[in-house]
C-alpha positions as CSV (number, residue, x, y, z in Angstrom):
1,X,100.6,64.7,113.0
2,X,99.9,61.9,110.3
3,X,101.0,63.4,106.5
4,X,97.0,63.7,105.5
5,X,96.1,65.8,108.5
6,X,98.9,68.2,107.8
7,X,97.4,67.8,104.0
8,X,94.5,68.8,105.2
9,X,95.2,71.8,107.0
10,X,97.7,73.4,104.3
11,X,94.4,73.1,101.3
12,X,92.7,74.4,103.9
13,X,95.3,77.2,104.4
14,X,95.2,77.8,100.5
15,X,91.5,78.1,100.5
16,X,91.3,80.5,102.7
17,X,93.7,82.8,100.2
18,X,91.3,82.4,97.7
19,X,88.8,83.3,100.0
20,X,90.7,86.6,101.0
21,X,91.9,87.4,97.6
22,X,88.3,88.2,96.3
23,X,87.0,89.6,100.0
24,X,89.8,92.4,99.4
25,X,88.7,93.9,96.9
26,X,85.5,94.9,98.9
27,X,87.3,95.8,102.2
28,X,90.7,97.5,102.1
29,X,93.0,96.8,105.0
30,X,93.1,100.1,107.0
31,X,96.7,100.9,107.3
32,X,99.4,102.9,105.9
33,X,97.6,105.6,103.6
34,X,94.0,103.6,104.5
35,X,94.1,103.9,107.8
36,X,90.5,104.2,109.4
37,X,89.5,104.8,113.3
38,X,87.1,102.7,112.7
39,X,88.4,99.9,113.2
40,X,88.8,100.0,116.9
41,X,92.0,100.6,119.0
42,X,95.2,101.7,117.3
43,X,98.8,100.7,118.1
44,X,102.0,102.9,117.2
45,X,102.6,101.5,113.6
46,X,106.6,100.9,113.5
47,X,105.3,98.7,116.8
48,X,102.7,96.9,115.7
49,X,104.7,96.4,112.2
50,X,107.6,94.9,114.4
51,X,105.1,92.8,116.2
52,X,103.0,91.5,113.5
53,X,106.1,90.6,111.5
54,X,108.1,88.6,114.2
55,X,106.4,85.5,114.3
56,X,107.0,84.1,111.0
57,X,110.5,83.8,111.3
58,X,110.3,82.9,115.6
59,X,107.3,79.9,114.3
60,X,109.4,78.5,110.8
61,X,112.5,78.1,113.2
62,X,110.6,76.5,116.3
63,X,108.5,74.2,114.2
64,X,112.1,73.4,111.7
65,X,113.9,73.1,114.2
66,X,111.9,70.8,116.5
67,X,110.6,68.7,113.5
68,X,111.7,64.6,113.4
69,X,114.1,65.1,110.7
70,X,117.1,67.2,111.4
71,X,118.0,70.4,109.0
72,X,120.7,69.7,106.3
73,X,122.6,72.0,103.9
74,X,119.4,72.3,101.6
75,X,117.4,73.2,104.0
76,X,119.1,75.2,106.1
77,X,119.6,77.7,102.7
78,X,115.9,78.0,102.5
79,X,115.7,78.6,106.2
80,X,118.1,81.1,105.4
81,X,116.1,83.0,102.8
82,X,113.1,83.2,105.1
83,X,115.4,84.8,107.7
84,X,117.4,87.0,105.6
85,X,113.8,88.3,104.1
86,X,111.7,88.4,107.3
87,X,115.3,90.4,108.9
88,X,114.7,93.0,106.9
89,X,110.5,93.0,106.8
90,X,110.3,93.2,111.0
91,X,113.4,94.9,111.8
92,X,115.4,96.9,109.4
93,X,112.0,97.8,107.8
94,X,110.3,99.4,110.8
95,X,113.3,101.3,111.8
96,X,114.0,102.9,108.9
97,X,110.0,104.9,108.6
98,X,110.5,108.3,108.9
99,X,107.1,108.7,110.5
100,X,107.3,107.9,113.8
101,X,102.9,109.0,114.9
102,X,101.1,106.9,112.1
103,X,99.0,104.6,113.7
104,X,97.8,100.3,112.8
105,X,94.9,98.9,114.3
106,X,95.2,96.6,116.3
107,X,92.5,94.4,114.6
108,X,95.0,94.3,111.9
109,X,98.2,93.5,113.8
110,X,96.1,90.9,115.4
111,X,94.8,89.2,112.2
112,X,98.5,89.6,110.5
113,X,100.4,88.0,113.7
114,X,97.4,84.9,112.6
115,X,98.5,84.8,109.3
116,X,102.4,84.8,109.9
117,X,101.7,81.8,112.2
118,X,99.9,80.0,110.1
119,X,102.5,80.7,107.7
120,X,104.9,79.9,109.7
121,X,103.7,76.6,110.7
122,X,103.2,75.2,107.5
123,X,106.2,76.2,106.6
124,X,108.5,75.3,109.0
125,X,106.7,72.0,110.1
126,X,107.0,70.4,106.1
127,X,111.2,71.5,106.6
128,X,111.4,69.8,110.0
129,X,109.4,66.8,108.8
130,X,109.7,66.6,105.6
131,X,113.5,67.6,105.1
132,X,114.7,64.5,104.4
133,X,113.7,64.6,100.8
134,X,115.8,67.1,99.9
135,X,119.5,66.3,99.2
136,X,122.4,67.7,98.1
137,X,122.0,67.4,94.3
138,X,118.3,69.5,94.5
139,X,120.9,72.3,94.8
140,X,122.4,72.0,91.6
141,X,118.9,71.4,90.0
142,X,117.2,74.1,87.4
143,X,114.0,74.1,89.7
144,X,116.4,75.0,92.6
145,X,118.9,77.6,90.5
146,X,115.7,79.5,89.3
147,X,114.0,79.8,92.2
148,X,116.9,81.5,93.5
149,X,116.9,83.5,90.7
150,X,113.7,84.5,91.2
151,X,113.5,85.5,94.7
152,X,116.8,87.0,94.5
153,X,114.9,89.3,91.8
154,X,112.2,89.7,93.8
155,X,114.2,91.0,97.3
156,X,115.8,93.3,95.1
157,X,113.0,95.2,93.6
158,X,111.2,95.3,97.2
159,X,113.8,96.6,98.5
160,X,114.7,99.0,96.0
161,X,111.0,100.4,95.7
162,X,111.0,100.9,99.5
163,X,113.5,102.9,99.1
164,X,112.4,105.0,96.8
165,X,109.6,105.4,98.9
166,X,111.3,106.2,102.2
167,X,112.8,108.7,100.4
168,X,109.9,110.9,99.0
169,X,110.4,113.1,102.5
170,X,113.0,115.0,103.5
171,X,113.4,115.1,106.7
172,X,110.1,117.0,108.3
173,X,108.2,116.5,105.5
174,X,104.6,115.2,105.6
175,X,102.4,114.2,103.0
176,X,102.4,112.1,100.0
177,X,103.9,112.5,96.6
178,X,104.2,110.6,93.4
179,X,107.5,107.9,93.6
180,X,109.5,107.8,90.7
181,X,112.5,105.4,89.8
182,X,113.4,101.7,89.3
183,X,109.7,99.9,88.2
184,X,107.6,103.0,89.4
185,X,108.2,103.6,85.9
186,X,105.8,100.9,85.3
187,X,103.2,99.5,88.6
188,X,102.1,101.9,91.3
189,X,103.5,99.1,93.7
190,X,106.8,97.6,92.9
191,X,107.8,97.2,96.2
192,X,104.4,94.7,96.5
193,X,105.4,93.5,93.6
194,X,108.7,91.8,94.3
195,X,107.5,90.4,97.2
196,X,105.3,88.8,95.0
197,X,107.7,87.7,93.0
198,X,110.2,86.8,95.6
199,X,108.1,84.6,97.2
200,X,106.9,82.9,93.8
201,X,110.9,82.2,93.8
202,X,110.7,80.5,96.8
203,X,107.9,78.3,95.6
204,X,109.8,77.1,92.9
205,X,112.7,76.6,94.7
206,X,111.4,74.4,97.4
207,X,108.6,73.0,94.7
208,X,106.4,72.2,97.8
209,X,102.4,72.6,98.7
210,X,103.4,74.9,101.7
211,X,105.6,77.4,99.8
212,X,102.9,77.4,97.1
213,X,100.7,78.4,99.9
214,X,102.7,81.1,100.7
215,X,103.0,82.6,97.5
216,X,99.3,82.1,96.8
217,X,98.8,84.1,100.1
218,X,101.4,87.2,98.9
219,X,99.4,87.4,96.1
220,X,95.9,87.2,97.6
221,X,96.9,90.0,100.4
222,X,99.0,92.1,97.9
223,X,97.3,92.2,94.5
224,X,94.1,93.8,96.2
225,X,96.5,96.6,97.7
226,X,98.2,97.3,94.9
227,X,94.9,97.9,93.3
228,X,93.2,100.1,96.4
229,X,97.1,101.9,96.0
230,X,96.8,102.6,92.6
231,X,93.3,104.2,92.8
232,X,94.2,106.1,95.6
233,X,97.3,107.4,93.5
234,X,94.9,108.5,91.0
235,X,92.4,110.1,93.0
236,X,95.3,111.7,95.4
237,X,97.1,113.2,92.2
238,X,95.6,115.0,89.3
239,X,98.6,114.4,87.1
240,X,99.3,111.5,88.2
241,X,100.8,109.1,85.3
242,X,98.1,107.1,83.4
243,X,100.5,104.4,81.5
244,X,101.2,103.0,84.9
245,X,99.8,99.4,85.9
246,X,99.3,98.9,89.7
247,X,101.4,95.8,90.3
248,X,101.8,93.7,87.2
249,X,103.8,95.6,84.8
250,X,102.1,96.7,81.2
251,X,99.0,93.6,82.5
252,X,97.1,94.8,85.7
């Protein structure tokens, strides 16, 4: 694939966040606390989450690893990151909901398993092509060091947040209650938030059109949540607290 083509396709890829940043905030994704029967079939959602998750790690690695230019140190450590993150987003993450009968449909699972190849492929084909002009010294580099930073942040408060939120029930429980802790203090949805921010890391630290893609996409699936969240906090819970933002503390 000649470097314009694969130009091309990754504007292409970025307009089409834009595209789905503003279309979300007319149609909420029916999952999780949305989820609607009328979107056709359903799948078991710990299932469909594993499934829809997978191939963004299984298409970075094919398409790094099968690129012209072989991996080095730098960028085997952002292959790394993708791992280490998408590890705990289709496998440790699934496992650990308590609710074992919620349901995804599969419309959804269908049109996520899209995105994380897309994602994937960008990705994963600029590493395996494109490699080559990283070298050692970009890992001493600010740009490098604070978008480590960054997305170390990031992983932290998502994975704190989800915590928090796997925690509301006790074993048995069902329902919905108000999370408190860490930056629920602050957003509705901190744990959208730091993968917002984690993957705003990773754009800086590779300082490339693909991983700007990526982080324009986290933002343009997870902003519109956070908002459809937050007003479904409100409407849920009389008392629910009024100085909190949905996902960008004290702004939005």
């Amino acid at each position: 694939m000649s470097n314009n083509i694969f130009q091309y396709i990754t504007y292409g890829w970025i307009a089409l966040a834009c595209i789905t940043f503003f279309s979300l905030f007319f149609v909420t994704a029916p999952f999780g606390r949305h989820t609607s029967e009328n979107w056709g079939p359903s799948i078991n959602a710990r299932l469909g989450w594993f499934l829809m998750e997978l191939p963004s790690p299984l298409f970075l690695s094919f398409f790094f690893f099968t690129g012209e230019t072989a991996p080095n140190k730098v960028t085997l450590i952002f292959w790394g990151f993708w791992m280490i993150h998408y590890f705990n987003r289709s496998i440790i993450y699934p496992l650990r909901q308590r609710d074992h009968q919620k349901k995804m449909p599969v419309m959804i699972m269908g049109s996520a398993i899209f995105f994380n190849f897309m994602n994937g492929f960008v990705n994963g084909y600029f590493l395996g092509n494109y490699g080559n002009l990283y070298t050692d010294a970009w890992l001493s580099s600010p740009i490098f060091i604070v978008g480590v930073i960054i997305f170390l942040l990031g992983m932290f408060i998502n994975i704190q947040s989800d915590n928090i939120l796997l925690n509301l029930r006790k074993p048995g429980e069902t329902g919905y209650k108000i999370p408190k802790g860490g930056l629920f203090k602050y957003i509705s949805c901190p744990n959208l938030f730091g993968e917002i921010v984690e993957w705003t890391g990773f754009a800086i630290m590779l300082w490339s059109l693909p991983a700007l893609s990526f982080a324009l996409w986290t933002f343009a699936n997870l902003s519109p949540r956070a908002i459809a969240h937050h007003k479904w906090y409100h409407n849920k819970f009389e008392h629910y607290p009024k100085e909190r933002k949905a996902v960008l503390p004290f702004i939005w």
